[in-house]
C-alpha positions in Angstrom: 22.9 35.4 -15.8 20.2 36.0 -12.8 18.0 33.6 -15.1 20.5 31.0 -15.0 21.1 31.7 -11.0 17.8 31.3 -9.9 17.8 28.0 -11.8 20.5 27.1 -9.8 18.9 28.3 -6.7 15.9 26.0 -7.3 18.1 23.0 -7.7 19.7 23.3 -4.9 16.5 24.1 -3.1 14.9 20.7 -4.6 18.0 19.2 -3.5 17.9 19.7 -0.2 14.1 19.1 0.1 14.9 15.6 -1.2 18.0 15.2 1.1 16.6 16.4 4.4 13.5 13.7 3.3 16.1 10.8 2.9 17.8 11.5 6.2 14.6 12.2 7.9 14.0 8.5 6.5 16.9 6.9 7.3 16.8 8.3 11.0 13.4 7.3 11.8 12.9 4.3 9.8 15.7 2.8 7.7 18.3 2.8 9.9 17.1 1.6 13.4 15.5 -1.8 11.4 19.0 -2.4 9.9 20.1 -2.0 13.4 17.8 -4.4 14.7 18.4 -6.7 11.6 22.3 -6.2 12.6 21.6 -6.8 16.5 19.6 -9.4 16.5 19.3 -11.8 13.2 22.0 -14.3 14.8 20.1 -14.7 18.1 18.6 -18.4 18.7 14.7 -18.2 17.6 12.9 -19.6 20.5 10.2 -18.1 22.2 11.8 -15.8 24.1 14.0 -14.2 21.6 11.2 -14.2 18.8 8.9 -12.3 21.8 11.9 -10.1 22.2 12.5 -9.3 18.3 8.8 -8.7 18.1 8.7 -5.9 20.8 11.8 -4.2 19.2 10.4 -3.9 15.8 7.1 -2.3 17.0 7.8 1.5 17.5 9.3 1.3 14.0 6.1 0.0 12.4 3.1 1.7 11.3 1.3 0.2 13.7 1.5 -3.2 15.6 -0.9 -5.1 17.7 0.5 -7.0 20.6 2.3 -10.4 20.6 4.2 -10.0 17.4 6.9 -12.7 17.2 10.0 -12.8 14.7 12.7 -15.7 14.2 15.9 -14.5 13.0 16.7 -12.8 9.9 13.5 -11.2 8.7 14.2 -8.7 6.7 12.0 -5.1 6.6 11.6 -2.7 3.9 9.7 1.0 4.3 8.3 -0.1 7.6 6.5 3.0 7.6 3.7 1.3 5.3 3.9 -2.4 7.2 0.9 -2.6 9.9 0.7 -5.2 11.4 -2.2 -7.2 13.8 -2.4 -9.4 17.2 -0.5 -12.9 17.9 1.3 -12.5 14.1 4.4 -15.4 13.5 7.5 -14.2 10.9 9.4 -17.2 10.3 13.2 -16.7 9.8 14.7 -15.1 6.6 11.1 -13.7 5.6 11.4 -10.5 3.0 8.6 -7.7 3.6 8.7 -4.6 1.5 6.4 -2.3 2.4 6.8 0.7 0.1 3.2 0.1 -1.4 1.9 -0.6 1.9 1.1 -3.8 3.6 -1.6 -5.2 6.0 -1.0 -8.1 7.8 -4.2 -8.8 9.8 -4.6 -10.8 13.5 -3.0 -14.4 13.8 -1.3 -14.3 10.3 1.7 -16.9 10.2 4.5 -16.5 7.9 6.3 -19.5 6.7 10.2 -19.5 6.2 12.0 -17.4 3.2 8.3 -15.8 2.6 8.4 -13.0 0.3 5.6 -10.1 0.2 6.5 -7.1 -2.1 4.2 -4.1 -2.8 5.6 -2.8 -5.4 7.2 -4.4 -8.6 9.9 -3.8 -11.4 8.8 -2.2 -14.5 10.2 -2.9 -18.2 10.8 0.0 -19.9 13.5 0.5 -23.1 14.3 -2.9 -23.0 14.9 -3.5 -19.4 13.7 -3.7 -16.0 16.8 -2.6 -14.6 16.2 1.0 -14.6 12.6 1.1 -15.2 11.7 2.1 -11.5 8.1 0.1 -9.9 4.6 0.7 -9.7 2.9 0.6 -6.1 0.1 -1.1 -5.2 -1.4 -2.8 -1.1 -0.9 -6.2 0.3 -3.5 -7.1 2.6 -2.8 -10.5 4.2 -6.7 -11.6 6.3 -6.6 -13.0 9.5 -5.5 -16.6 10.5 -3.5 -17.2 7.1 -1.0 -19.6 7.1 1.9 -18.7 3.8 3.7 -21.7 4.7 7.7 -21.7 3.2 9.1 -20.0 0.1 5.9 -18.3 -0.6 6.0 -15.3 -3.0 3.1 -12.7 -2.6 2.7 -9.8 -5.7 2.2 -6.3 -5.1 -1.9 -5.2 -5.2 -3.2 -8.9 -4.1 -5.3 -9.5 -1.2 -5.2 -12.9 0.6 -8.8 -13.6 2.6 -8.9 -14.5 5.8 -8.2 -18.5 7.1 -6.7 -19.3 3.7 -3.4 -21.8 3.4 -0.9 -21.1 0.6 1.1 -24.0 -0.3 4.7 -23.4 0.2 6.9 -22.5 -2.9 3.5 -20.9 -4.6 3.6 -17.9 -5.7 0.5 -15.2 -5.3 -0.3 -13.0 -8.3 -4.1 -12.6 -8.0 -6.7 -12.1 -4.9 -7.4 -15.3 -3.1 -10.9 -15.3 -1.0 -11.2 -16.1 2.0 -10.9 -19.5 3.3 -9.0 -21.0 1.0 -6.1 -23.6 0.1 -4.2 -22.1 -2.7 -1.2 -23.8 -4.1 1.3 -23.8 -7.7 2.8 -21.1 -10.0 1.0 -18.7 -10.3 -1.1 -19.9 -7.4 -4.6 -21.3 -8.4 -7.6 -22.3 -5.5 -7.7 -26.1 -5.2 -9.7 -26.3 -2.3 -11.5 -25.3 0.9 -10.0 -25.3 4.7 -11.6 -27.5 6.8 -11.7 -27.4 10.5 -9.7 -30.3 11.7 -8.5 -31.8 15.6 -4.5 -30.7 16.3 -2.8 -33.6 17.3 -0.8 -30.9 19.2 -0.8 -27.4 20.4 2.2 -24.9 20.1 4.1 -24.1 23.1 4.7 -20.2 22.0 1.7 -18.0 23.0 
């Protein structure tokens, strides 16, 4: 009987651990970026609001550099993972899971509906449904361009000043420099400096 107690005792105990670490979650992370998502996702994107966005995000980030812009409906998961550089773009409806953790490095632009997952389903007994996910780092380098519909793997790294096609999706590293393009997402050539015709107006 005072076997089957303690037993008892300890689940509880392991309960609660595991409780007062989900609400600690929620309260710090989870719930203020679905307020934000709430709050904000139907605001014009313009300069000013994606400024805005950008600055409300931040304390709820691992860490941000300054100038972070967001368009409307970006979507953040386990921000406490995401870090993020100087002068980054987040076009509208872009999905970010950062439960394996992320690194998004100075001047990165994010195209449209651009997904980036760190971690990933796994099959197990003849499913993936409740298989649970192995973890693994994104690291996006500096001055990449993931232009629309982009999908990005969990463990890949992306070089700096490299240009994904849009609708490609990312499965294996990518040096730096780069245009990378298809399913799964092969190197077909190199960037090349080359004269804008015009310059953005956000800064």
């Amino acid at each position: 009987m005072i076997f089957i107690i303690s037993i008892k005792i300890g689940n509880m105990r392991l309960f609660l651990k595991a409780f007062l670490r989900e609400l600690h979650y929620q309260l710090r992370w989870g719930l203020p970026i679905w307020f934000l998502w709430l709050l904000t996702t139907w605001w014009p994107s313009n300069r000013i609001t994606n400024k805005i966005r950008g600055t409300l995000h931040r304390p709820f980030l691992k860490s941000c550099g300054r100038n972070l812009q967001m368009a409307g409906g970006v979507m953040l998961r386990d921000t406490q993972n995401i870090e993020i550089g100087d002068d980054v773009y987040i076009a509208y409806y872009a999905w970010i899971n950062g439960a394996g953790r992320i690194t998004i490095e100075d001047e990165v632009v994010l195209g449209p509906y651009v997904t980036i997952s760190s971690v990933s389903h796994v099959y197990k007994n003849g499913s993936f449904r409740f298989g649970g996910w192995r973890a693994a780092p994104v690291k996006i380098g500096r001055g990449t361009w993931l232009a629309a519909h982009v999908s990005v793997a969990y463990n890949v790294t992306i070089g700096a000043g490299c240009l994904v096609a849009a609708n490609s999706a990312v499965t294996k590293d990518i040096p730096g420099g780069k245009i990378a393009g298809g399913v799964p997402a092969l190197i077909i050539g190199d960037c090349c400096e080359k004269e804008p015709t015009m310059m953005s107006r956000s800064g």
